[in-house]
GUKOL-238764 format. One line per 8 residues: number of its first residue (from 0); their letters; for each residue x negated, y, z of C-alpha. Coordinates in steps of 0.25 Angstrom, whole numbers, plus 5000, padded with zeros to 4 digits. Example, Ala and Ser with C-alpha at 12.3 -4.5 7.8 and 13.67 -1.06 7.14 Angstrom:
REM residues 2
0	as	4951:4982:5031 ~ 4945:4996:5029 .
END
This chain:
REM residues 448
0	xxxxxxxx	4518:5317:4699 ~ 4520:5321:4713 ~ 4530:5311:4714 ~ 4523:5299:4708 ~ 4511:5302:4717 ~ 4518:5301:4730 ~ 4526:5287:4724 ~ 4511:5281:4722 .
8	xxxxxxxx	4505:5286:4733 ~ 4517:5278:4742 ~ 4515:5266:4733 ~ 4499:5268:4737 ~ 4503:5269:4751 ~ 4512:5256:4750 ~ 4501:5249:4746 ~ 4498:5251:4733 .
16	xxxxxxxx	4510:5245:4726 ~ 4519:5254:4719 ~ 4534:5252:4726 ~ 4548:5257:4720 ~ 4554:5266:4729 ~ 4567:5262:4735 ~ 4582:5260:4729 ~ 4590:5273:4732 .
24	xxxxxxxx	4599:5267:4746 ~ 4613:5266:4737 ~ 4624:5274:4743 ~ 4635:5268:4750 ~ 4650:5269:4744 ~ 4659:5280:4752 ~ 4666:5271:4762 ~ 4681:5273:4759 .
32	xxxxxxxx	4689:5278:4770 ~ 4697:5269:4782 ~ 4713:5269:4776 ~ 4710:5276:4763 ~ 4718:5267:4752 ~ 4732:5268:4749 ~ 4739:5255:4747 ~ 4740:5255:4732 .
40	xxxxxxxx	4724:5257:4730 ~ 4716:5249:4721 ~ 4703:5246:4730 ~ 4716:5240:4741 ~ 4722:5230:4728 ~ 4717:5217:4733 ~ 4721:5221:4749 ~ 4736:5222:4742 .
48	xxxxxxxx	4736:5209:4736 ~ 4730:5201:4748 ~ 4741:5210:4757 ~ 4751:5206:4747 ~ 4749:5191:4752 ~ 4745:5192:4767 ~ 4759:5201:4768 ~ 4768:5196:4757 .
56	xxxxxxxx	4765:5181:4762 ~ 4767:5183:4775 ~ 4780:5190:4772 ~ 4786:5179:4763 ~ 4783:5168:4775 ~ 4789:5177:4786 ~ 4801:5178:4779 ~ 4803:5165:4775 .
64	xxxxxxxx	4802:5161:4790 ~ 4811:5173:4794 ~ 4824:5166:4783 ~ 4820:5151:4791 ~ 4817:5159:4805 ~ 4829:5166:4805 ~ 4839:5157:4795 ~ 4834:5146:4805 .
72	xxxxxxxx	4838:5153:4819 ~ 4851:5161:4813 ~ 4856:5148:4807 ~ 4858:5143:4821 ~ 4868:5154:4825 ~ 4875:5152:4812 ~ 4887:5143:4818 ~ 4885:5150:4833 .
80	xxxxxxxx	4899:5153:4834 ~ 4905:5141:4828 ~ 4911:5132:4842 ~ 4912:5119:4837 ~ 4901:5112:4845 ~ 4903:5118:4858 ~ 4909:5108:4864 ~ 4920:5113:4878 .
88	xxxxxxxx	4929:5104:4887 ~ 4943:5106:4888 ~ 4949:5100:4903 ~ 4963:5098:4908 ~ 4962:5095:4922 ~ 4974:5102:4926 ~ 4988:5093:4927 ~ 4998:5104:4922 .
96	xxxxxxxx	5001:5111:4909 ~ 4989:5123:4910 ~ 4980:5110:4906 ~ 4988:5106:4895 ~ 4989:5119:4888 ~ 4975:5123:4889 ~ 4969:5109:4883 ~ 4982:5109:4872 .
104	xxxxxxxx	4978:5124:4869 ~ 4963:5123:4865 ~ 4967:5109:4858 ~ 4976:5120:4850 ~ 4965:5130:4849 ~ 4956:5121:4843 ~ 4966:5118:4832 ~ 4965:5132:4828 .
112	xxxxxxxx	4953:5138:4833 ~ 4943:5135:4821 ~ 4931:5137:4829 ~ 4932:5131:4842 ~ 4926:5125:4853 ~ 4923:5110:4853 ~ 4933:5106:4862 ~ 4935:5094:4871 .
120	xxxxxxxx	4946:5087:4880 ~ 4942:5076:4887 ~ 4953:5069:4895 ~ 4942:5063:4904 ~ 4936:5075:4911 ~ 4945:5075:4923 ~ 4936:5083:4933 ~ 4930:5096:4934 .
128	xxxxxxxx	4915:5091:4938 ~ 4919:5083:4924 ~ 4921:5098:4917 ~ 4909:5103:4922 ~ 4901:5090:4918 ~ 4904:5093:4904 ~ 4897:5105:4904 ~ 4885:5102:4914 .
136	xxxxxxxx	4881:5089:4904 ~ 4884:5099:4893 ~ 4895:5091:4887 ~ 4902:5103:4885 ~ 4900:5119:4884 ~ 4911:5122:4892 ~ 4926:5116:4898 ~ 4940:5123:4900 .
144	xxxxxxxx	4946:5113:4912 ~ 4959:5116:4916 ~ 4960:5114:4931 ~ 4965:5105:4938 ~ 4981:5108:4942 ~ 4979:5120:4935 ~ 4993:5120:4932 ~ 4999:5116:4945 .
152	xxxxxxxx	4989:5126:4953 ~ 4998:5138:4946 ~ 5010:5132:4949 ~ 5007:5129:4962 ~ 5002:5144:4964 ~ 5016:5149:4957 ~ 5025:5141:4967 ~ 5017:5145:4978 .
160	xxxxxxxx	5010:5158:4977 ~ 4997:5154:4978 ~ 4992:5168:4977 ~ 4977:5162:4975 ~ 4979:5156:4963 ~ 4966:5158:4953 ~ 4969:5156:4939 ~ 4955:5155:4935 .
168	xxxxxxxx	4956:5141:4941 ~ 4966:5136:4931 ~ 4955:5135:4918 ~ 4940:5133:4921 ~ 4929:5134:4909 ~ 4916:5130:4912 ~ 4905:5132:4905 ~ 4889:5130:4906 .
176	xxxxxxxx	4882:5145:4900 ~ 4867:5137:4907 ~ 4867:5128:4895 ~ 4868:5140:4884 ~ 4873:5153:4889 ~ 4874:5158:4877 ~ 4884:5146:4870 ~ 4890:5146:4882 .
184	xxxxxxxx	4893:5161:4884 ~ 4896:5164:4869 ~ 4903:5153:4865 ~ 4907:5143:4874 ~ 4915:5151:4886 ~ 4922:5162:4875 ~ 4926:5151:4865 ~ 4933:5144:4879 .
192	xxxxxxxx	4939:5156:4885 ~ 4945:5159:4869 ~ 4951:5147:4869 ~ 4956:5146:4885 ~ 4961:5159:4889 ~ 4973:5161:4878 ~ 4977:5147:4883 ~ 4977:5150:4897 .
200	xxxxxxxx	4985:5164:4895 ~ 4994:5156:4889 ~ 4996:5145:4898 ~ 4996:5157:4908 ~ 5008:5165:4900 ~ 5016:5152:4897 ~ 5014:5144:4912 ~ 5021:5158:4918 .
208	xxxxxxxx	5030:5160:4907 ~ 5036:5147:4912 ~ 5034:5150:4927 ~ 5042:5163:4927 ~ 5053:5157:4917 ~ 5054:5146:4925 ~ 5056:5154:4938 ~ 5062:5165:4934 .
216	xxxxxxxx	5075:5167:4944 ~ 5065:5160:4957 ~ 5063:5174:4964 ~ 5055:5164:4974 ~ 5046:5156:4965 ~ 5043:5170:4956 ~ 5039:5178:4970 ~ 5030:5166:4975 .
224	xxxxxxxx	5023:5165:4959 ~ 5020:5182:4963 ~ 5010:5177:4973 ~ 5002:5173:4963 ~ 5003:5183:4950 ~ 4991:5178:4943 ~ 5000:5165:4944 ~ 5008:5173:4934 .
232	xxxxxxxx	5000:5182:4926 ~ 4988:5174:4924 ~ 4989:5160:4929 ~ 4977:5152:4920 ~ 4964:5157:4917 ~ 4950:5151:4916 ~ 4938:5151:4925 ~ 4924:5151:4919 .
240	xxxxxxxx	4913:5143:4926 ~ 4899:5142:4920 ~ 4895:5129:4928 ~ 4879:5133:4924 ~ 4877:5147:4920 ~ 4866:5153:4913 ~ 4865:5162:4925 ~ 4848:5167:4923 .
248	xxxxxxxx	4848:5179:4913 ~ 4833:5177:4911 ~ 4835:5163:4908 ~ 4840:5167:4895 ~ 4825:5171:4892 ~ 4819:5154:4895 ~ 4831:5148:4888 ~ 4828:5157:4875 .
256	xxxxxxxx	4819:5169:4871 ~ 4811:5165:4880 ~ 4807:5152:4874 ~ 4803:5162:4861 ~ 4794:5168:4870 ~ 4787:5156:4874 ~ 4785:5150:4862 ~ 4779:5163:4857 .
264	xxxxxxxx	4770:5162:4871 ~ 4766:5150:4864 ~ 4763:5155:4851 ~ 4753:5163:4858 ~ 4745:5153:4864 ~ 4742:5147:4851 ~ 4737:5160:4845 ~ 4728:5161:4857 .
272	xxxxxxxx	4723:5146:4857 ~ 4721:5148:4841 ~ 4712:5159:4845 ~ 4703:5153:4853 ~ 4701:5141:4844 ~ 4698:5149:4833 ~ 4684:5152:4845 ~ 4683:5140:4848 .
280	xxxxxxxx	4688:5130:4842 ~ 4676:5126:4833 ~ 4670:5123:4843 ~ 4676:5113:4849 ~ 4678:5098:4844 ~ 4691:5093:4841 ~ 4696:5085:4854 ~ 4694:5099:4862 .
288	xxxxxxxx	4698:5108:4854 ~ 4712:5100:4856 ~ 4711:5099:4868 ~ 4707:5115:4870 ~ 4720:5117:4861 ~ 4730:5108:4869 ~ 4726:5111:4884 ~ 4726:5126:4881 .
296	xxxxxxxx	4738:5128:4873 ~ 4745:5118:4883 ~ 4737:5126:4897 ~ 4743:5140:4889 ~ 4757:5135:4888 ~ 4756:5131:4904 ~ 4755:5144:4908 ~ 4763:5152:4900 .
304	xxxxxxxx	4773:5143:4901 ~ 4771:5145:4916 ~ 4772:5158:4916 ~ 4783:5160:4906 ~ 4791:5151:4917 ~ 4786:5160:4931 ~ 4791:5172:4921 ~ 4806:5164:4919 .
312	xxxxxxxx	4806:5161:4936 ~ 4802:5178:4938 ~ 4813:5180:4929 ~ 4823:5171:4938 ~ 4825:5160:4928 ~ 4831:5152:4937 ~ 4822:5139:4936 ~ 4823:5133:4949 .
320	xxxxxxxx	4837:5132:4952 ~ 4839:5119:4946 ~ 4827:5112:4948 ~ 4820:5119:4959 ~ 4807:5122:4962 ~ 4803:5111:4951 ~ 4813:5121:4941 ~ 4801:5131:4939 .
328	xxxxxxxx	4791:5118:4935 ~ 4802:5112:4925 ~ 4805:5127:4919 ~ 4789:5129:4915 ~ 4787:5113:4911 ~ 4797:5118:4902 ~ 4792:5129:4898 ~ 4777:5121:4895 .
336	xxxxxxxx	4785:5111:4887 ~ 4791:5121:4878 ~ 4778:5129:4876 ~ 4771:5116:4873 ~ 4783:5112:4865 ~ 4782:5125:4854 ~ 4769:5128:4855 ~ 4759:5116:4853 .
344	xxxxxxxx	4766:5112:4839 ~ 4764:5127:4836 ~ 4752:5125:4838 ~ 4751:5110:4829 ~ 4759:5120:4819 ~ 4750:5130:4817 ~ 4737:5121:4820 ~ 4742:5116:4806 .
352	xxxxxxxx	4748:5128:4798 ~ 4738:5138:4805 ~ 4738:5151:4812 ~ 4743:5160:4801 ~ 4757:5153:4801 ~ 4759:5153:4816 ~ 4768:5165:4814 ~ 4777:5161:4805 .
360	xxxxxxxx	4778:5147:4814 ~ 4779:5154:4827 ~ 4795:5159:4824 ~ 4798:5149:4817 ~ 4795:5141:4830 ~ 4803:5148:4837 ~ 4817:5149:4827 ~ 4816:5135:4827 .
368	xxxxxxxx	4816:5133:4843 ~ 4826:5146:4844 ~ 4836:5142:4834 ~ 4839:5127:4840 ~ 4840:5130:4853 ~ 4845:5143:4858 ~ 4860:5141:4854 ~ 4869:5130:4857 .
376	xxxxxxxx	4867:5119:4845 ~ 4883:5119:4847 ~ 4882:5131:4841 ~ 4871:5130:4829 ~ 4871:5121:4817 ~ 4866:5108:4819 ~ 4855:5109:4811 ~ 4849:5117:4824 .
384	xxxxxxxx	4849:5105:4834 ~ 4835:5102:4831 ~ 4833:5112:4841 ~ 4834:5100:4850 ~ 4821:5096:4847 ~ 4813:5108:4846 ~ 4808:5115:4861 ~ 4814:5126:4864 .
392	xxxxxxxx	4828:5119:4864 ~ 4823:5110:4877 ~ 4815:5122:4882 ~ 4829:5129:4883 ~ 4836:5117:4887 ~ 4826:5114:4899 ~ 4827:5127:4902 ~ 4843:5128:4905 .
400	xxxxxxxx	4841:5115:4912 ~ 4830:5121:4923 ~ 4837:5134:4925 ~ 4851:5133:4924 ~ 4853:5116:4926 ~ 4860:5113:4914 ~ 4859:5098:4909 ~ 4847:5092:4911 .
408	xxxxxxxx	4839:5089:4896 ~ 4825:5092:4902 ~ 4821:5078:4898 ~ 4824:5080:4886 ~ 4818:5095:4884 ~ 4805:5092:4890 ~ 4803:5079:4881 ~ 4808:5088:4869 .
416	xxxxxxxx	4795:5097:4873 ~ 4785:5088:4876 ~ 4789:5081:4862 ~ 4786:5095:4856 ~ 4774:5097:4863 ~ 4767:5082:4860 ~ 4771:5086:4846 ~ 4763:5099:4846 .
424	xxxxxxxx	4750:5093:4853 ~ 4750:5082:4842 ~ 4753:5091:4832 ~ 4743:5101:4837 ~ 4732:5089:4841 ~ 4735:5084:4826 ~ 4732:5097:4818 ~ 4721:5103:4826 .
432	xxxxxxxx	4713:5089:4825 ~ 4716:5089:4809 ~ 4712:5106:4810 ~ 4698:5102:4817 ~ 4696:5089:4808 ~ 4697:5099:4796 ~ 4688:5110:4802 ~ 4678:5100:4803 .
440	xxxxxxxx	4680:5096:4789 ~ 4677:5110:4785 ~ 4667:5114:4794 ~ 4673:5126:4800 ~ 4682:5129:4811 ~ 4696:5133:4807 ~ 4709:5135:4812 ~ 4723:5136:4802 .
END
């Protein structure tokens, strides 16, 4: 009774109507504890089927562009030692027999060497500055010229004692390492020396063979021939002389790995701009936000590839010796061009296939600029000269030309740049107006 006394007194209190009390507050479930399942737990089930796709997906694309990455770049080192295409001069300037026998013994060579330089004798270089234009209009990878009175020199230092006679001047092989140090150092100068030093010993054995036979009872001639023992022991050897070498060890960084950087420089910029659109963007109407996207993707590329220069100059990449002053300026054009070149279709590309694919795109970018332009195309299959029309091919060719002077294609690599970059602004113009024009169709903002 006591208890439904005081329940009516409070509905009395209340105002008379009589009121249920309240519903008990329920009780919260025990919270579980942070990093308490194991793996294999029922409550973590449908976590392991959505892990099952966001990591066996990504697996399976990653590993098919690793077998086209790789396949792709390694099948351009697949023939890297074959020396077919190399393309060398053979020139007899000398009037005697030391000329003869070196152009009659590569022409043997050749006939039993299976793999063997590309060979040339051309009756009609008759000089040495027309030698040394084979190279420097890079008709040829290297020349073997047998000097002129070659022969007659050795006689003449014989009969006379000519105790300054240089061997060395008998054979000259010249040779450009500026145009690819690598081809050149590697293949080219090795393959030349394998073929003219075991003709020169010979020549060497044979002409004083016969000199000794043919004075062998004139105490005179044989006392005045002592004067010069290298006349005897040694009389033909060859010279080497790299007409334009690849003489800047940092320059190795510009004319390859560091083009990988700068294409990856560029990849940042377009996660950065992608960002800021994703703030912005649906605010803006559609000729600005073209006009946001171009200027600041181009006004970043300006800069980095400014700085990415000054940091080639610090390093003494030699920019200026060719061109001057006016060296530095066409070096970081260059450089603009080339980031323009890779990086506005990467961003038509991925405006297109969206930001989830831009990992998979990036090195697949890059294999295909790497594997078609840093070896020779003498040395790869010919399906790898497409390298000719992609970017980092000029960038590298432009590059040689600036810094060490090789022949001039700038022309050529700068309108192979800009045609890349007119591409990826209409491309990127194109897709992002087709992107807004479907955002508006949907009524939300939103970028692939």
């Amino acid at each position: 009774m006591g208890e439904e006394e005081t329940t009516m007194a409070g509905a009395k209190e209340s105002g008379g109507a009589l009121t249920p009390p309240p519903d008990p507050v329920p009780t919260p479930a025990p919270a579980r504890d942070l990093y308490s399942l194991s793996f294999w737990d029922s409550e973590f089930r449908e976590t392991r089927k959505v892990l099952g796709k966001t990591l066996a997906l990504p697996l399976l694309y990653t590993s098919l562009l690793m077998w086209a990455c790789l396949s792709l770049y390694w099948g351009s080192l697949l023939s890297n030692n074959s020396l077919g295409k190399l393309q060398v001069y053979a020139v007899d300037l000398d009037d005697g027999f030391l000329g003869k026998q070196i152009i009659s013994g590569i022409q043997e060579a050749i006939a039993t060497t299976p793999n063997h330089l590309n060979w040339r004798f051309d009756t009609s270089i008759t000089s040495d500055a027309l030698s040394r234009g084979l190279l420097t209009d890079q008709r040829a990878w290297g020349v073997v010229q047998v000097s002129p009175n070659a022969s007659s020199s050795l006689d003449n230092a014989l009969q006379h004692g000519v105790a300054s006679y240089n061997p060395l001047s008998a054979v000259t092989i010249y040779y450009l390492s500026a145009r690819n140090q690598i081809t050149t150092s590697s293949k080219v100068v090795p393959a030349i020396l394998a073929a003219v030093n075991p003709l020169l010993t010979k020549a060497s054995i044979a002409h004083t063979a016969a000199f000794l036979g043919q004075n062998a009872g004139n105490e005179s001639i044989l006392r005045t021939a002592g004067a010069c023992p290298q006349c005897l022991a040694s009389p033909f050897a060859a010279s080497q002389e790299d007409l334009l070498a690849f003489d800047s060890p940092t320059a190795m960084g510009t004319t390859m790995v560091g083009l990988i950087f700068l294409l990856t420089f560029t990849f940042s910029i377009f996660q950065l701009l992608h960002a800021n659109a994703l703030i912005i963007g649906a605010k803006l109407n559609i000729r600005s936000a073209l006009f946001f996207r171009t200027f600041n993707a181009l006004l970043a590329y300006f800069f980095l590839s400014l700085w990415y220069s000054l940091i080639n100059l610090a390093f003494k990449v030699p920019v200026t010796r060719h061109y001057g002053g006016g060296g530095f300026l066409l070096f970081w054009l260059l450089n603009f061009c080339t980031m323009t070149s890779v990086g506005l279709p990467m961003e038509s590309i991925f405006t297109f296939l969206g930001v989830q694919w831009a990992g998979y795109f990036l090195p697949f970018w890059i294999i295909v600029n790497v594997a078609g332009s840093f070896t020779s195309f003498e040395l790869m299959p010919g399906f790898y000269k497409y390298g000719y029309a992609f970017p980092f091919y000029h960038a590298i060719e432009g590059t040689r030309t600036i810094v060490f002077g090789t022949k001039n294609h700038l022309g050529r690599n700068f309108g192979v740049l800009i045609a890349w970059t007119v591409l990826g602004l209409i491309g990127m113009f194109v897709l992002t107006v087709w992107q807004l024009k479907r955002n508006l169709r949907k009524g939300t903002h939103a970028l692939p």
